[in-house]
TORLUMTI-518269 format. One record per residue (C-alpha): residue in three letters; x, y, z. Coordinates in steps of 0.05 Angstrom, whole numbers, padded with zeros to 5 digits, always signed. Example, Ala and Ser with C-alpha at 12.3 -4.5 7.8 and 13.67 -1.06 7.14 Angstrom:
! TORLUMTI-518269
ALA+00246-00090+00156
SER+00273-00021+00143
This chain:
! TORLUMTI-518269
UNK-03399+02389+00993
UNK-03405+02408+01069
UNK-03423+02481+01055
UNK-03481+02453+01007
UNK-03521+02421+01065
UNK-03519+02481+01110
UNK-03555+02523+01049
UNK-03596+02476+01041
UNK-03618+02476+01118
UNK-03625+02546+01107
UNK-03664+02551+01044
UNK-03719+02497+01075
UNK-03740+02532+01138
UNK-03810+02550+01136
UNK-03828+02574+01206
UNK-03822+02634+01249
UNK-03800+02695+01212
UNK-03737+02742+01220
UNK-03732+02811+01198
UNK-03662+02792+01158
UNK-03614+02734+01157
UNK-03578+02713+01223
UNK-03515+02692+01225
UNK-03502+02604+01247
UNK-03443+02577+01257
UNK-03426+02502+01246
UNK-03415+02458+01305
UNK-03359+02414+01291
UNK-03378+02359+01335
UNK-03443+02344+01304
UNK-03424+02359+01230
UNK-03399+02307+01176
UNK-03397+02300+01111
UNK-03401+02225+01090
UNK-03373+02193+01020
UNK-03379+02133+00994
UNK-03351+02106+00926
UNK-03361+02029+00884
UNK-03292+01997+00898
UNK-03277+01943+00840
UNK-03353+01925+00850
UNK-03329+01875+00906
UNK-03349+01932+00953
UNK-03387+02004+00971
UNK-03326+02042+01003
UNK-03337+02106+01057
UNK-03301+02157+01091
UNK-03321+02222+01131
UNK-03294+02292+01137
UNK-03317+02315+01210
UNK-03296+02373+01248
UNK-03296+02427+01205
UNK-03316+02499+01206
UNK-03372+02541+01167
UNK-03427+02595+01177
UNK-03502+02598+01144
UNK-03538+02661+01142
UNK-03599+02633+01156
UNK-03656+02683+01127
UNK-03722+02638+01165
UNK-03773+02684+01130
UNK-03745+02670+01059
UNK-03702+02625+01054
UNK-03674+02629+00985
UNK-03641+02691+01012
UNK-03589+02645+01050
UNK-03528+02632+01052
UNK-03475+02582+01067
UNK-03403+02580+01065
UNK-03355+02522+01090
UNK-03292+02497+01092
UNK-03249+02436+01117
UNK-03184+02406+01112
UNK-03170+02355+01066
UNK-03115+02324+01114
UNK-03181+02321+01162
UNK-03202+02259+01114
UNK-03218+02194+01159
UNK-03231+02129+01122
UNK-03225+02077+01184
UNK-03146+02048+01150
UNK-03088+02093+01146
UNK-03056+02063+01089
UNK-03110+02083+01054
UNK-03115+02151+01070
UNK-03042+02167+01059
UNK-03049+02137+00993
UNK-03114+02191+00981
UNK-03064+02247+01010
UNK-03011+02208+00954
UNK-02993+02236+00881
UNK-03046+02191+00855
UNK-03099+02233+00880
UNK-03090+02295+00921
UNK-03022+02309+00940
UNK-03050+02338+01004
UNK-03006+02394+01041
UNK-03027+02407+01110
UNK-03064+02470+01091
UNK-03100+02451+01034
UNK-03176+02460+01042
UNK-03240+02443+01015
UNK-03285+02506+01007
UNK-03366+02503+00987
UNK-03395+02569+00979
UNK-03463+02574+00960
UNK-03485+02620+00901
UNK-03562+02602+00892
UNK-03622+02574+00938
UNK-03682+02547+00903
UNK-03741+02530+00954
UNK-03769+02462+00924
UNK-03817+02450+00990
UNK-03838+02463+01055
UNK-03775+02434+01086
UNK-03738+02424+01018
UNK-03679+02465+00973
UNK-03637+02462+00920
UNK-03581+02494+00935
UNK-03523+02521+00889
UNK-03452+02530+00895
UNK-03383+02527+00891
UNK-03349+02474+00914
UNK-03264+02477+00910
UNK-03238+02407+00912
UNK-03161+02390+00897
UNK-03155+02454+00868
UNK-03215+02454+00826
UNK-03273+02492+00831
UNK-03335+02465+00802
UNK-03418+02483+00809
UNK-03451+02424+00853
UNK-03518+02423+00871
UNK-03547+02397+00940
UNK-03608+02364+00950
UNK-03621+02393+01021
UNK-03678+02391+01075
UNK-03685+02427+01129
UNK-03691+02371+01187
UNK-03716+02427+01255
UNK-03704+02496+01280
UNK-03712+02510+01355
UNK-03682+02519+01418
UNK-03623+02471+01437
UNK-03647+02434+01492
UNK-03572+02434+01528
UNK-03544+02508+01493
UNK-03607+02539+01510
UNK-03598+02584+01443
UNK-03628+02578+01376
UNK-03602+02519+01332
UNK-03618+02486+01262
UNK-03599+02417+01232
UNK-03596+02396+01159
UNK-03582+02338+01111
UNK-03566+02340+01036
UNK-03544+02302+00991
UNK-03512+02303+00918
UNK-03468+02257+00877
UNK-03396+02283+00858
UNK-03348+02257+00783
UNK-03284+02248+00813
UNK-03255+02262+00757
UNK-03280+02330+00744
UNK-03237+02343+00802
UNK-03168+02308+00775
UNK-03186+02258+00824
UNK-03201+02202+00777
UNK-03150+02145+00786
UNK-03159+02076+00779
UNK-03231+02098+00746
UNK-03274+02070+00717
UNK-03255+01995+00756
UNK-03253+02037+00822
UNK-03325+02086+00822
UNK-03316+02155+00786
UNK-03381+02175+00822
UNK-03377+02189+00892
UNK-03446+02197+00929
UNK-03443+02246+00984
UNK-03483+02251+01055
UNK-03479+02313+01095
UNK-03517+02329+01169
UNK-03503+02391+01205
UNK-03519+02430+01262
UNK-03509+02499+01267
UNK-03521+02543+01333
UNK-03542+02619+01334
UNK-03471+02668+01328
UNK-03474+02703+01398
């Protein structure tokens, strides 16, 4: 789900042209991936994955020759109550270990606008790997006022079955869809 913003960052940018794609690498402390899921309809429940690590290669002149591929723990899952995210790391619903990831690569960019993308992938959740597809737009490319190098930020969106993933307890009284929020930054590889 994280991987599919950064393609779709990539697949939306519509200014200055490069000869080929360049390589951008996530910045973990302005990344996050954002879920949120219908508890018992009392409630809209969220949590965030944060921190994690990914590359685009961002191809400026055309786009749907980009790529993104990223990757976070699932232990790195933060819902704001403990109890309840040892009982997501629980035999009800991921049986986490501590190296256990969640991978998005992306496998397709569709340009949909000047600043818009669909963009295709892969996305390996709980063992699964199923096609998701993110509804992604570029948000600005440009020097980073602080880095002082080249940098690019993205949102997308898309809207995940739990269960497709063996991640359906408790469904349907507790949401099987889960909508998903991602904004990223990525900086310029040196």
């Amino acid at each position: 789900m994280k991987s599919i913003l950064v393609a779709a960052a990539l697949a939306t940018a519509t200014t200055a042209a490069w000869a080929a794609p360049e390589k951008y690498v996530l910045d973990p402390s302005h990344s996050q991936v954002v879920f949120s899921y219908n508890h018992l309809g009392f409630s809209t429940t969220t949590g965030m994955f944060s921190g994690f690590e990914g590359e685009i290669m961002f191809d400026q002149e055309d786009p749907a020759a980009s790529s993104v591929t990223v990757s976070m723990p699932v232990m790195s899952m933060i819902t704001g109550w403990k109890p309840r995210e040892d009982h997501f790391m629980s035999e009800d619903f991921f049986a986490a270990t501590e190296d256990e990831m969640v991978t998005f690569t992306s496998t397709a960019i569709e340009v949909t606008g000047e600043n818009t993308a669909k963009i295709t992938g892969d996305l390996t959740l709980n063992g699964v790997t199923k096609p998701v597809v993110l509804d992604a737009k570029l948000n600005q490319v440009g020097e980073h006022p602080m880095a002082g190098k080249p940098w690019a930020g993205f949102d997308a969106t898309t809207t995940l079955v739990r269960s497709d993933f063996d991640l359906g307890k408790f469904a349907p009284f507790v949401g099987d869809e889960v909508a998903i929020q991602i904004s990223i930054e990525a900086q310029k590889a040196d």
